[in-house]
PDBQT receptor file of N, H, CA, C and O in Angstrom, charges set to zero:
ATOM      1  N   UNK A   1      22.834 -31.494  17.244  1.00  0.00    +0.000 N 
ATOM      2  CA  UNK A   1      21.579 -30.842  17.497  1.00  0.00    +0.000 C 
ATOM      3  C   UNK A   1      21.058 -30.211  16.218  1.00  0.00    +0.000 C 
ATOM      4  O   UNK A   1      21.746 -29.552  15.438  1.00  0.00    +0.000 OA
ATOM      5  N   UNK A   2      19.536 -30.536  16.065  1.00  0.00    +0.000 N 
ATOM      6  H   UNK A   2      18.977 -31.071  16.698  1.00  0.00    +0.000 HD
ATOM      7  CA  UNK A   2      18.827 -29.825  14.688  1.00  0.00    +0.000 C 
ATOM      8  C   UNK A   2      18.334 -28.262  15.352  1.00  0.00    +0.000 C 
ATOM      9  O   UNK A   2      17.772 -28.014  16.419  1.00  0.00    +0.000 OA
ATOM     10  N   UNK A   3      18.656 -27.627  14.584  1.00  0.00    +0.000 N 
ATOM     11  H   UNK A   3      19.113 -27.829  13.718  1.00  0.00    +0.000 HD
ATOM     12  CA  UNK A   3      18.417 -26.354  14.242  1.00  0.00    +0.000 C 
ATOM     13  C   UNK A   3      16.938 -26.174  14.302  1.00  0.00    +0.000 C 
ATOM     14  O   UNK A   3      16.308 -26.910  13.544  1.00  0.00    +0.000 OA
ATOM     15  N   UNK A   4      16.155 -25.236  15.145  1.00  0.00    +0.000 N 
ATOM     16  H   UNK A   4      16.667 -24.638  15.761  1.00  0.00    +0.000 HD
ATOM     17  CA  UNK A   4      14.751 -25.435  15.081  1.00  0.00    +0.000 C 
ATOM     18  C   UNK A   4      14.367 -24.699  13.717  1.00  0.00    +0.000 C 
ATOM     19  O   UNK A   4      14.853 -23.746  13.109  1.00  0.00    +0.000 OA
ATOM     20  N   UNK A   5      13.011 -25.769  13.444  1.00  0.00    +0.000 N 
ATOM     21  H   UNK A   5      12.616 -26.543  13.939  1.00  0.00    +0.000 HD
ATOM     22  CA  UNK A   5      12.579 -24.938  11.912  1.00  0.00    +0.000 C 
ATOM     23  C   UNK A   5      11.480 -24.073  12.005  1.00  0.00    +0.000 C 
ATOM     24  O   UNK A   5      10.524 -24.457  12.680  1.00  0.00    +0.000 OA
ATOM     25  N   UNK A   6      11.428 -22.870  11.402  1.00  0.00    +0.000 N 
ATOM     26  H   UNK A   6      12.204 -22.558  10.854  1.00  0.00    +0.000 HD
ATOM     27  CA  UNK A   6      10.890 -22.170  11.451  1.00  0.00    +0.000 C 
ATOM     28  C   UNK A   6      10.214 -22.047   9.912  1.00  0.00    +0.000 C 
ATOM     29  O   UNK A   6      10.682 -22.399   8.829  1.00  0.00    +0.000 OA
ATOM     30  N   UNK A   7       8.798 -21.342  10.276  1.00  0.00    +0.000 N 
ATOM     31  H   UNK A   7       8.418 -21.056  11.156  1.00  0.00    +0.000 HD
ATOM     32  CA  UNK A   7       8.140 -21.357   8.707  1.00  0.00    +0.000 C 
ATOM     33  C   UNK A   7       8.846 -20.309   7.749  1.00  0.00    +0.000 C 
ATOM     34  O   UNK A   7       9.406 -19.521   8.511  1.00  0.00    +0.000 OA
ATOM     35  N   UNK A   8       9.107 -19.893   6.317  1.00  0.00    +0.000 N 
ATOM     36  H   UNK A   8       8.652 -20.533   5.698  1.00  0.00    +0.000 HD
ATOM     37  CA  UNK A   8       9.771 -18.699   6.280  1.00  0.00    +0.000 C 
ATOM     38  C   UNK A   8       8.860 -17.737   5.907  1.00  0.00    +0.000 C 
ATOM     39  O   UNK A   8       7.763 -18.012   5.421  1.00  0.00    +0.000 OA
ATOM     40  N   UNK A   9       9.329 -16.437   6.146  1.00  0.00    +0.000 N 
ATOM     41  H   UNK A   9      10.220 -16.214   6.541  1.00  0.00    +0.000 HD
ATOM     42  CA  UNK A   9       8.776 -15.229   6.069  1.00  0.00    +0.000 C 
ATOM     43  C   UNK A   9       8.305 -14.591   4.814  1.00  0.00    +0.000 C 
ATOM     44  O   UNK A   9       9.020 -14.163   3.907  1.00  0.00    +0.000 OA
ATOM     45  N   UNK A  10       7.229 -14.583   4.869  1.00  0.00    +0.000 N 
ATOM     46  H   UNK A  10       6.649 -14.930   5.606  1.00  0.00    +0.000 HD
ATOM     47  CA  UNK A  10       7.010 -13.950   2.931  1.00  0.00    +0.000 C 
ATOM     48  C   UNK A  10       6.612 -12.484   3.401  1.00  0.00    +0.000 C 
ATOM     49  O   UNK A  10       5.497 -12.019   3.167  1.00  0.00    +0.000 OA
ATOM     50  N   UNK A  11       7.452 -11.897   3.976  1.00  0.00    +0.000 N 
ATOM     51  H   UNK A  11       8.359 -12.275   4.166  1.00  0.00    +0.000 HD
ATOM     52  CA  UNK A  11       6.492 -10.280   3.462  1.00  0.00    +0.000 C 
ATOM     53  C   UNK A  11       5.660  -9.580   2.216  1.00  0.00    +0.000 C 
ATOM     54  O   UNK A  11       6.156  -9.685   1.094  1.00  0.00    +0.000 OA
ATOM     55  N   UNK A  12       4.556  -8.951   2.358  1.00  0.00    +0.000 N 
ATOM     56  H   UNK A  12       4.153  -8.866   3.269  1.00  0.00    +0.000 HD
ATOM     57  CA  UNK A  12       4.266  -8.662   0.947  1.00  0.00    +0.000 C 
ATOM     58  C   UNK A  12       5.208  -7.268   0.472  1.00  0.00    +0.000 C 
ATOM     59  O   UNK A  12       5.659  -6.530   1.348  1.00  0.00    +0.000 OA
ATOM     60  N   UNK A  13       5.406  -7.042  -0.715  1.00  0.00    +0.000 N 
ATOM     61  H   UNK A  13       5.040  -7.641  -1.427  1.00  0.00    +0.000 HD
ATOM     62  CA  UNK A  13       5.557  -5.714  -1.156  1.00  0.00    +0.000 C 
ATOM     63  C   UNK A  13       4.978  -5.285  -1.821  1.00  0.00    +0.000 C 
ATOM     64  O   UNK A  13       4.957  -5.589  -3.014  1.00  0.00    +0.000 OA
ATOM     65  N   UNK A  14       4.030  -4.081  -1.075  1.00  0.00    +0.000 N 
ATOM     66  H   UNK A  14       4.047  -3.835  -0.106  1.00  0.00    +0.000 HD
ATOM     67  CA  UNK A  14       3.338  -3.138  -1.640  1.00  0.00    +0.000 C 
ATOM     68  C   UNK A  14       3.582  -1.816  -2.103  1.00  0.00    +0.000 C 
ATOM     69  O   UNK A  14       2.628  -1.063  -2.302  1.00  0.00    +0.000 OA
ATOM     70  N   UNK A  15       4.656  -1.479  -2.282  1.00  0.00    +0.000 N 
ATOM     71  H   UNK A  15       5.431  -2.090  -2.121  1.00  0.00    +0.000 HD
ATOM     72  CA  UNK A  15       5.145  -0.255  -2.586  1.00  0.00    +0.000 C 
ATOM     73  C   UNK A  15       4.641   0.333  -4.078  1.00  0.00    +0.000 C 
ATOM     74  O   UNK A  15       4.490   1.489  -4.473  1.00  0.00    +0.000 OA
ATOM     75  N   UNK A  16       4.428  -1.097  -4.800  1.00  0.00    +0.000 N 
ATOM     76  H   UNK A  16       4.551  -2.037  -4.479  1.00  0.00    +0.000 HD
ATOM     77  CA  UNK A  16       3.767  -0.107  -5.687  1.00  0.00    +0.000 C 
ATOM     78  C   UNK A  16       2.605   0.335  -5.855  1.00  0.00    +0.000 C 
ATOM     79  O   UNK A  16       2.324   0.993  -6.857  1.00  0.00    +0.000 OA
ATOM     80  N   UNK A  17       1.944   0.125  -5.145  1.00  0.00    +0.000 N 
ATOM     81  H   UNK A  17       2.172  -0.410  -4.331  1.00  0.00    +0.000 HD
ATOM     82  CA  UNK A  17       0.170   1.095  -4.628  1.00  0.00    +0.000 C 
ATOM     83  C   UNK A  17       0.957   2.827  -4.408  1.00  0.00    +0.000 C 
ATOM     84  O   UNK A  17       0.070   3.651  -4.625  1.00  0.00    +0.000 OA
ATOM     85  N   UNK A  18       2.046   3.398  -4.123  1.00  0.00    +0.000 N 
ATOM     86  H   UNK A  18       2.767   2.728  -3.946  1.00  0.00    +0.000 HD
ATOM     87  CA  UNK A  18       2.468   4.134  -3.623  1.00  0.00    +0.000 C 
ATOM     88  C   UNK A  18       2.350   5.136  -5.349  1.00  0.00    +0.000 C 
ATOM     89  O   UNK A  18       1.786   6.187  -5.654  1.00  0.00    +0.000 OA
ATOM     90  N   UNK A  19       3.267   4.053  -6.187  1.00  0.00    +0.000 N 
ATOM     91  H   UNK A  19       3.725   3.199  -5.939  1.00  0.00    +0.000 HD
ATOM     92  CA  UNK A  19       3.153   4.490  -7.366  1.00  0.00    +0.000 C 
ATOM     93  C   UNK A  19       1.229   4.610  -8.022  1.00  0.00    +0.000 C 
ATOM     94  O   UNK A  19       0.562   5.633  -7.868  1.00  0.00    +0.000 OA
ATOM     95  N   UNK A  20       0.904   3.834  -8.441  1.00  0.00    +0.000 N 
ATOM     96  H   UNK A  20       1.446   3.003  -8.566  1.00  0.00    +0.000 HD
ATOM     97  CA  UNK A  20      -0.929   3.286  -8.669  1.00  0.00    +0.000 C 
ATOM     98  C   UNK A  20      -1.656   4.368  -8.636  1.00  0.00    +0.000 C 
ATOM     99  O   UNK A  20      -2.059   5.186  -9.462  1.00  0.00    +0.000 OA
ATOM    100  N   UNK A  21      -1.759   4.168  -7.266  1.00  0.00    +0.000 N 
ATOM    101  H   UNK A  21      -1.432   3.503  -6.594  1.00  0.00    +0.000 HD
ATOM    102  CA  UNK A  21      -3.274   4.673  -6.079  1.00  0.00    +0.000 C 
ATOM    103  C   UNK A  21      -3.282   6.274  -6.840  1.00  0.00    +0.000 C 
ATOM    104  O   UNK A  21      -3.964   6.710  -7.768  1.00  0.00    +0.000 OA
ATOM    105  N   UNK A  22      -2.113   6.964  -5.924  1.00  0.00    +0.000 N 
ATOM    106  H   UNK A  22      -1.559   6.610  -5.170  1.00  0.00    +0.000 HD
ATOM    107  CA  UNK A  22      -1.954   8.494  -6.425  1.00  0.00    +0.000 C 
ATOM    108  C   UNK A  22      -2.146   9.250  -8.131  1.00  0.00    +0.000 C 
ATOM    109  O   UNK A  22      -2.492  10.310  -8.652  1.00  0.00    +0.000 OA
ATOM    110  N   UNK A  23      -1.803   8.287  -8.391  1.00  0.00    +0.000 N 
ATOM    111  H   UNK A  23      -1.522   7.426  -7.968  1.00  0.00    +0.000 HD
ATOM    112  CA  UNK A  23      -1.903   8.474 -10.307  1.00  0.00    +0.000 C 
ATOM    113  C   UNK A  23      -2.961   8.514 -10.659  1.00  0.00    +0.000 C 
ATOM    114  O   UNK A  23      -3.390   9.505 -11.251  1.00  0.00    +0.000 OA
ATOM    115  N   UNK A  24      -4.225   6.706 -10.221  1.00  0.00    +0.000 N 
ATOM    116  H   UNK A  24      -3.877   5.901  -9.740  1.00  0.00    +0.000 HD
ATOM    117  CA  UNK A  24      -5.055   6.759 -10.361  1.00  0.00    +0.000 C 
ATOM    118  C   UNK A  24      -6.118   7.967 -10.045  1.00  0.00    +0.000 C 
ATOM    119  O   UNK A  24      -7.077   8.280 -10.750  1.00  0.00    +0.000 OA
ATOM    120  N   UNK A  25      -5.636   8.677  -8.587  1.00  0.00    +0.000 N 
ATOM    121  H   UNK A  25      -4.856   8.424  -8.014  1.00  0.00    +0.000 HD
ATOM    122  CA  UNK A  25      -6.626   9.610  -8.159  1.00  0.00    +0.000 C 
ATOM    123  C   UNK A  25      -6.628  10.675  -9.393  1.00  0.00    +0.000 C 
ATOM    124  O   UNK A  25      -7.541  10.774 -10.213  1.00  0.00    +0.000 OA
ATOM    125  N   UNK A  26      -5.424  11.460  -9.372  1.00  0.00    +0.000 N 
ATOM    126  H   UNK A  26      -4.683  11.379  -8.706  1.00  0.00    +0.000 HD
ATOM    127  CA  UNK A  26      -5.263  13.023  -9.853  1.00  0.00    +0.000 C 
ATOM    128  C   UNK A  26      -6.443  12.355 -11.553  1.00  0.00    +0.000 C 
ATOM    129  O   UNK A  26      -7.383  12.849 -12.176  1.00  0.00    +0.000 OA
ATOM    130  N   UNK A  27      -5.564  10.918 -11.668  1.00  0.00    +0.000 N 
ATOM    131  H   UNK A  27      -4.800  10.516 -11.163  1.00  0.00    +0.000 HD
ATOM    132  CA  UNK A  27      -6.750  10.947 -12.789  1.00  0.00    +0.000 C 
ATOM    133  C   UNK A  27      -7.757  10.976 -13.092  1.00  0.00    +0.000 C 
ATOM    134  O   UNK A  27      -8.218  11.313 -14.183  1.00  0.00    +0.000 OA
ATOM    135  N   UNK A  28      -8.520  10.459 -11.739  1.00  0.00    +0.000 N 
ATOM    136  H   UNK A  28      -8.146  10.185 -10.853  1.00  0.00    +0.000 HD
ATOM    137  CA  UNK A  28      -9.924  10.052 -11.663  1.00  0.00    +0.000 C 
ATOM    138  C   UNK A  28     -10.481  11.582 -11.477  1.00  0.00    +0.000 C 
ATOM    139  O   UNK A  28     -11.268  12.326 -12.062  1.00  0.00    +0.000 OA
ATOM    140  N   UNK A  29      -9.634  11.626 -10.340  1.00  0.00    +0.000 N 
ATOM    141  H   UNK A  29      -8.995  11.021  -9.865  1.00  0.00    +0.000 HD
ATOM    142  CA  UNK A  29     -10.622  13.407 -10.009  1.00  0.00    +0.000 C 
ATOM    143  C   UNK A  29      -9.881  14.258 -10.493  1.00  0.00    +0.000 C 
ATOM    144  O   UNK A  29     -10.076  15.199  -9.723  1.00  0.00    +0.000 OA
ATOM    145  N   UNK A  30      -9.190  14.587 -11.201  1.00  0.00    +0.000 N 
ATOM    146  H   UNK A  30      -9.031  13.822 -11.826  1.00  0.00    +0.000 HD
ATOM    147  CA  UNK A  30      -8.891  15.174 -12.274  1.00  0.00    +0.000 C 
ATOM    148  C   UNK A  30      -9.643  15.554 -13.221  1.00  0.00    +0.000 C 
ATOM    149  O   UNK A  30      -9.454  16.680 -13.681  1.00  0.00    +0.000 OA
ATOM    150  N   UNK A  31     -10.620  14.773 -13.722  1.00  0.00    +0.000 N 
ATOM    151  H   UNK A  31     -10.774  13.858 -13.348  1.00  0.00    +0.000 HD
ATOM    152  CA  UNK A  31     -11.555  14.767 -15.035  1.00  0.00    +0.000 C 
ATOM    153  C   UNK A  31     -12.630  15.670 -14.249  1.00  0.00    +0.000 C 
ATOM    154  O   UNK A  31     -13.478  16.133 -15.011  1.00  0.00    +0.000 OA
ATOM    155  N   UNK A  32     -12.785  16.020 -12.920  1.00  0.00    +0.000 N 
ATOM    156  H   UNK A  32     -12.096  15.644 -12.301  1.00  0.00    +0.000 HD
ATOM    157  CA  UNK A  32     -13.719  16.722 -12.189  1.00  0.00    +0.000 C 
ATOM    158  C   UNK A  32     -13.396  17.877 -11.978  1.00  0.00    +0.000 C 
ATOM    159  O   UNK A  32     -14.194  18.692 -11.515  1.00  0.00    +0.000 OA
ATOM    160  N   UNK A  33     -12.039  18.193 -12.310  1.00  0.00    +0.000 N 
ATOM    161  H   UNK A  33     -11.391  17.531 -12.686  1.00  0.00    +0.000 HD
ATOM    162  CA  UNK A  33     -11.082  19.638 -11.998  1.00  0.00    +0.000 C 
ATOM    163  C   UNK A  33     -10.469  19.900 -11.013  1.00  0.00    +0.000 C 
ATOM    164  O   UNK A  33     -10.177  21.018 -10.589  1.00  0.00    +0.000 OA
ATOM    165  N   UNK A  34     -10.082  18.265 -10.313  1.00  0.00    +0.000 N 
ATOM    166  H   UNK A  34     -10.319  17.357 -10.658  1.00  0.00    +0.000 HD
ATOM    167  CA  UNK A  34      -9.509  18.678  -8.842  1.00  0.00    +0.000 C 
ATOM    168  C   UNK A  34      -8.305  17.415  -9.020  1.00  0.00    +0.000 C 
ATOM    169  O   UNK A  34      -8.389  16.414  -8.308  1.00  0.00    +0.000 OA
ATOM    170  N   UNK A  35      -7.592  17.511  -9.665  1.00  0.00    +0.000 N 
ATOM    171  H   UNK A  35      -7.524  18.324 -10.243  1.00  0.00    +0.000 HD
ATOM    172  CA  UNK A  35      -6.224  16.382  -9.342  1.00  0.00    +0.000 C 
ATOM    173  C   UNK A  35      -5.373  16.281  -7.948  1.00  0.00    +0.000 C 
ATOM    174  O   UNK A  35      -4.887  15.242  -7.502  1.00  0.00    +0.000 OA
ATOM    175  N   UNK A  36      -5.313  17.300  -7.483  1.00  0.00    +0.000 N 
ATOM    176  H   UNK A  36      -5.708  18.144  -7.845  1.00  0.00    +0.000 HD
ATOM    177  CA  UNK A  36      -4.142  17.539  -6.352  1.00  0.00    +0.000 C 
ATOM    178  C   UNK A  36      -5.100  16.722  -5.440  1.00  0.00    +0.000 C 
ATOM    179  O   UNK A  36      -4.453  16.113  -4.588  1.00  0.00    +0.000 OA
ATOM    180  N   UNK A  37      -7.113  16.416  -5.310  1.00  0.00    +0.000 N 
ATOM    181  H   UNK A  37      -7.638  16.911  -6.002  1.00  0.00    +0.000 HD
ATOM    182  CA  UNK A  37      -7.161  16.189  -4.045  1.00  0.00    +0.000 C 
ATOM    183  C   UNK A  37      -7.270  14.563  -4.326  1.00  0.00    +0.000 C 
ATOM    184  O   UNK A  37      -7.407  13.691  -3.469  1.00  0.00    +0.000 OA
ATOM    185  N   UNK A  38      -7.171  14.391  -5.768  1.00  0.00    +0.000 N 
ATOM    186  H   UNK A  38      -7.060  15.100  -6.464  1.00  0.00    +0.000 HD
ATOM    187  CA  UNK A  38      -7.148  13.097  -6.292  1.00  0.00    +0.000 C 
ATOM    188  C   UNK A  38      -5.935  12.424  -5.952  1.00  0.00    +0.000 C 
ATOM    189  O   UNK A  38      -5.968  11.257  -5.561  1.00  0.00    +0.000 OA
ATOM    190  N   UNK A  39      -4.854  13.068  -6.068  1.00  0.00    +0.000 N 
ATOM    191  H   UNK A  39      -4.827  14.016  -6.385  1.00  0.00    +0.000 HD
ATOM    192  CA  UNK A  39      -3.592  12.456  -5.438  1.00  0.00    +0.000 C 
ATOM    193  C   UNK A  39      -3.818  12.689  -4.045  1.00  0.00    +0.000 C 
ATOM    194  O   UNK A  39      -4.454  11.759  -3.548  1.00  0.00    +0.000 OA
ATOM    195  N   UNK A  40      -3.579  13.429  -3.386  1.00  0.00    +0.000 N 
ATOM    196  H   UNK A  40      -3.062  14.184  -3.790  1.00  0.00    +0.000 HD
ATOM    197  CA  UNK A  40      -3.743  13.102  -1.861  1.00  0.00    +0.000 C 
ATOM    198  C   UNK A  40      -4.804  12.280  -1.524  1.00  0.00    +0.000 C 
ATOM    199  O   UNK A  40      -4.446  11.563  -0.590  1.00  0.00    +0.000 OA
ATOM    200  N   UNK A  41      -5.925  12.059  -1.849  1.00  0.00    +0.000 N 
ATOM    201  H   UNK A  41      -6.216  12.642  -2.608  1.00  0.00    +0.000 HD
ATOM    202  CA  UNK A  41      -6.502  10.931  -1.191  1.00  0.00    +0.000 C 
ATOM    203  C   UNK A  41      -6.137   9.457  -1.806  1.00  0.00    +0.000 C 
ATOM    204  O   UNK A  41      -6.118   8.493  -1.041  1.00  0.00    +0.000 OA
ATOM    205  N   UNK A  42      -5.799   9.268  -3.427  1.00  0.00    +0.000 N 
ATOM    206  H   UNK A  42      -5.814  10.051  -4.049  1.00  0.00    +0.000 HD
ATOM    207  CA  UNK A  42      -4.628   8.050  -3.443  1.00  0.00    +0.000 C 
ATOM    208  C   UNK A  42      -3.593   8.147  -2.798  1.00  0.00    +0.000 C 
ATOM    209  O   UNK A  42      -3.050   7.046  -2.710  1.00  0.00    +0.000 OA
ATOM    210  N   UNK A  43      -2.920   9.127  -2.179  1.00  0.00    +0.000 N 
ATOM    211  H   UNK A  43      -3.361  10.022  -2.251  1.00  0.00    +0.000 HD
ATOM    212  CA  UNK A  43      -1.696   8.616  -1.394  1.00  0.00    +0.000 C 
ATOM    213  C   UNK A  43      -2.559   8.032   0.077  1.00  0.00    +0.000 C 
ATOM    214  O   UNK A  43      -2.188   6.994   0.624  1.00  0.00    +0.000 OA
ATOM    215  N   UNK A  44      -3.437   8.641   0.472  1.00  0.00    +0.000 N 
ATOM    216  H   UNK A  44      -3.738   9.485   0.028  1.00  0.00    +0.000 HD
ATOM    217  CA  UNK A  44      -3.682   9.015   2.054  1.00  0.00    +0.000 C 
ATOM    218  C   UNK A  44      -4.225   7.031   2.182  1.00  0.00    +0.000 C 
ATOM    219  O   UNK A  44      -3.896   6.235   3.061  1.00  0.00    +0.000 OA
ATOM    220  N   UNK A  45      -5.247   6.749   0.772  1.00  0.00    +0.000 N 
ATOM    221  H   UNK A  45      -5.515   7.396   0.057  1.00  0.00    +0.000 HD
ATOM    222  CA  UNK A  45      -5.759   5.143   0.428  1.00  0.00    +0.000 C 
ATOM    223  C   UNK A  45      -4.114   4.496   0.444  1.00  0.00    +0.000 C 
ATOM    224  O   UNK A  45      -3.801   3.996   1.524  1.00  0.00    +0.000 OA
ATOM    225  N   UNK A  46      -3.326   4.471  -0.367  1.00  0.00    +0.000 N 
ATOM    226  H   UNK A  46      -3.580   4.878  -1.245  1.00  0.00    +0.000 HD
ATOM    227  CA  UNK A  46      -2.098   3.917  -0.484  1.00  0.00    +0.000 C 
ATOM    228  C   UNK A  46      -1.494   3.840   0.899  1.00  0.00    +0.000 C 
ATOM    229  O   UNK A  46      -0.950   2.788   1.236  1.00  0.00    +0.000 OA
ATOM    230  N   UNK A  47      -1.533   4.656   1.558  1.00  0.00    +0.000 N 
ATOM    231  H   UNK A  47      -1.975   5.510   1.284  1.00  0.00    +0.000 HD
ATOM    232  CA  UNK A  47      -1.002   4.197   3.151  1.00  0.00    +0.000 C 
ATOM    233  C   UNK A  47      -1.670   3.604   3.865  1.00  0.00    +0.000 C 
ATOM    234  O   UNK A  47      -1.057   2.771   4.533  1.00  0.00    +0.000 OA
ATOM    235  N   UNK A  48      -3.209   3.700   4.107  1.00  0.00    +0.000 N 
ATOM    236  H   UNK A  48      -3.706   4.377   3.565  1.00  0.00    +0.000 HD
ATOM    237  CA  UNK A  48      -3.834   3.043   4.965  1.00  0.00    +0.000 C 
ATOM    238  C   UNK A  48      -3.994   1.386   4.162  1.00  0.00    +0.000 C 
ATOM    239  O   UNK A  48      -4.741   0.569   4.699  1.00  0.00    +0.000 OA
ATOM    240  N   UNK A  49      -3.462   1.120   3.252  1.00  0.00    +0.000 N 
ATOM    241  H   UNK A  49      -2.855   1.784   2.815  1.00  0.00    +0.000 HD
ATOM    242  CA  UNK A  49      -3.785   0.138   2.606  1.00  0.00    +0.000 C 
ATOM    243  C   UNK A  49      -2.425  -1.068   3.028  1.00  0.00    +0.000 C 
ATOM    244  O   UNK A  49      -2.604  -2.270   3.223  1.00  0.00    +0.000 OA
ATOM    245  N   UNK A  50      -1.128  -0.354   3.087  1.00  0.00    +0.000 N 
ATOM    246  H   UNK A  50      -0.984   0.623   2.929  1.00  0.00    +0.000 HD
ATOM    247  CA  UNK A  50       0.017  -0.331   3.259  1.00  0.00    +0.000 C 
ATOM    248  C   UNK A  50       0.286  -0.639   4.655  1.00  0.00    +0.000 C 
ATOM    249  O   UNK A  50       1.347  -1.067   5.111  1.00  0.00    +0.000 OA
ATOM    250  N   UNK A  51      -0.749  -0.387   5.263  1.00  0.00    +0.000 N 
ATOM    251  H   UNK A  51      -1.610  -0.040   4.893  1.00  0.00    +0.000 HD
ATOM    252  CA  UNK A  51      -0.482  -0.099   7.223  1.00  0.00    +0.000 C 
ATOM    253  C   UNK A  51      -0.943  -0.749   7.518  1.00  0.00    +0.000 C 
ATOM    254  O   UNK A  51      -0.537  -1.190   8.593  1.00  0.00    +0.000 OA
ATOM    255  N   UNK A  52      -2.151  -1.419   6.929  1.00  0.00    +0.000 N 
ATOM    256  H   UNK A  52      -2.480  -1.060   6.055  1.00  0.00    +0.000 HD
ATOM    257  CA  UNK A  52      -2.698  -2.433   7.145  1.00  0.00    +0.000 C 
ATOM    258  C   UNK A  52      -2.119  -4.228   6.984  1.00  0.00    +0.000 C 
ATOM    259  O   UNK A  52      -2.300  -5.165   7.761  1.00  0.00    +0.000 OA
ATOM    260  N   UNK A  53      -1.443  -4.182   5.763  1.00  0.00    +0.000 N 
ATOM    261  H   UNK A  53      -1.296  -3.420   5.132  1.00  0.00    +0.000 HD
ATOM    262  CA  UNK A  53      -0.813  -5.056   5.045  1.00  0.00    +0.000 C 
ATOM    263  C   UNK A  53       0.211  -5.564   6.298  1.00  0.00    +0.000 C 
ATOM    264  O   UNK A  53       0.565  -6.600   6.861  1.00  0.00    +0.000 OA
ATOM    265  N   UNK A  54       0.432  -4.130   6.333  1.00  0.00    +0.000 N 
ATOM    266  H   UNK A  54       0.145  -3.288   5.875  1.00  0.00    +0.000 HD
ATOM    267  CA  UNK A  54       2.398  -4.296   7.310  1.00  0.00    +0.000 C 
ATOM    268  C   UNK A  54       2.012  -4.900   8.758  1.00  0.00    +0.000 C 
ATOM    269  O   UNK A  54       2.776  -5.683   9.325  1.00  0.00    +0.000 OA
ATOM    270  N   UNK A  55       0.729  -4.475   9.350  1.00  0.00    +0.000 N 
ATOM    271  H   UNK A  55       0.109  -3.840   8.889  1.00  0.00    +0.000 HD
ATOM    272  CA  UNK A  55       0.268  -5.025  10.504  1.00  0.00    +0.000 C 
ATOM    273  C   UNK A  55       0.143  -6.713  10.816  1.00  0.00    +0.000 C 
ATOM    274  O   UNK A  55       0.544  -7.528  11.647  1.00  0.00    +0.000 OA
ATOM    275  N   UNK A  56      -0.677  -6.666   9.594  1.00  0.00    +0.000 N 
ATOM    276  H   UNK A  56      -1.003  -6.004   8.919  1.00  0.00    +0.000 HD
ATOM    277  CA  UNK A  56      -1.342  -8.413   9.270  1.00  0.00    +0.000 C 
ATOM    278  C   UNK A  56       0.175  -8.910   9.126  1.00  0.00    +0.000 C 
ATOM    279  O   UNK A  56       0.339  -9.629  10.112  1.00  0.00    +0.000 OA
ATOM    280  N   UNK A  57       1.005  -8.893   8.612  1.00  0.00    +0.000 N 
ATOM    281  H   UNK A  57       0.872  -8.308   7.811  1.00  0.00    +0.000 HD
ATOM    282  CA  UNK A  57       2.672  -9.666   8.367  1.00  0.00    +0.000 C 
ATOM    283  C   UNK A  57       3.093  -9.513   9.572  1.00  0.00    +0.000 C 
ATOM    284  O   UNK A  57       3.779 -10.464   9.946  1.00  0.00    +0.000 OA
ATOM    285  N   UNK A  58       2.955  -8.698  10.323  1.00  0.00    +0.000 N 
ATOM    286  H   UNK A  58       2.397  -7.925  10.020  1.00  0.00    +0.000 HD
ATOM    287  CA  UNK A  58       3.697  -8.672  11.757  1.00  0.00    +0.000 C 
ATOM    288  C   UNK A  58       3.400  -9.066  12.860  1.00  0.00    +0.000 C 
ATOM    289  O   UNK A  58       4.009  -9.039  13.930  1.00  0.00    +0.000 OA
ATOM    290  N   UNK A  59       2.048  -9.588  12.457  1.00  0.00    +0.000 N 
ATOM    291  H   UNK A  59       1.553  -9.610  11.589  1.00  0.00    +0.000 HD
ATOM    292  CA  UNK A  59       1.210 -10.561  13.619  1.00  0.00    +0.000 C 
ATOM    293  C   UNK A  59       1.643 -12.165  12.984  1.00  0.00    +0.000 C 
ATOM    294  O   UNK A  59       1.823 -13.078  13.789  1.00  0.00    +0.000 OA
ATOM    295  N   UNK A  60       1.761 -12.362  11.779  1.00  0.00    +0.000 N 
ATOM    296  H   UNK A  60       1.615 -11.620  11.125  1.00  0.00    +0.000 HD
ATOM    297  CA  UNK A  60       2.030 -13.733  11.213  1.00  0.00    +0.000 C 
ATOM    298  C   UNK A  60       3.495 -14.174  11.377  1.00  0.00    +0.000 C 
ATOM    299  O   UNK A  60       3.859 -15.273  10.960  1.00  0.00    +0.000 OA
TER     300      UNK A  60
């Protein structure tokens, strides 16, 4: 008996948006005098970006 074939699994890895996103912010809004809300909204983008990703792979 053959073994049924299955397509294989490519998950993406996005973990480094985790690193990116947040850096990018404090930098961006940083230059405005507000880094801390520059990182929290690159982290808060980095997850919804991430949650999304992980959804779409788990329907495929």
């Amino acid at each position: 008996m053959r073994a049924t074939m299955t397509e294989p699994r490519n998950p993406r890895s996005l973990g480094i948006l985790f690193a990116i996103l947040p850096l990018a912010g404090a930098i961006g809004v940083g230059l405005l005098g507000q880094p801390v809300i520059g990182l929290l909204g690159g982290l808060a983008l980095a997850a919804l970006i991430v949650t999304g990703f992980w959804l779409i792979d788990r329907r495929r």
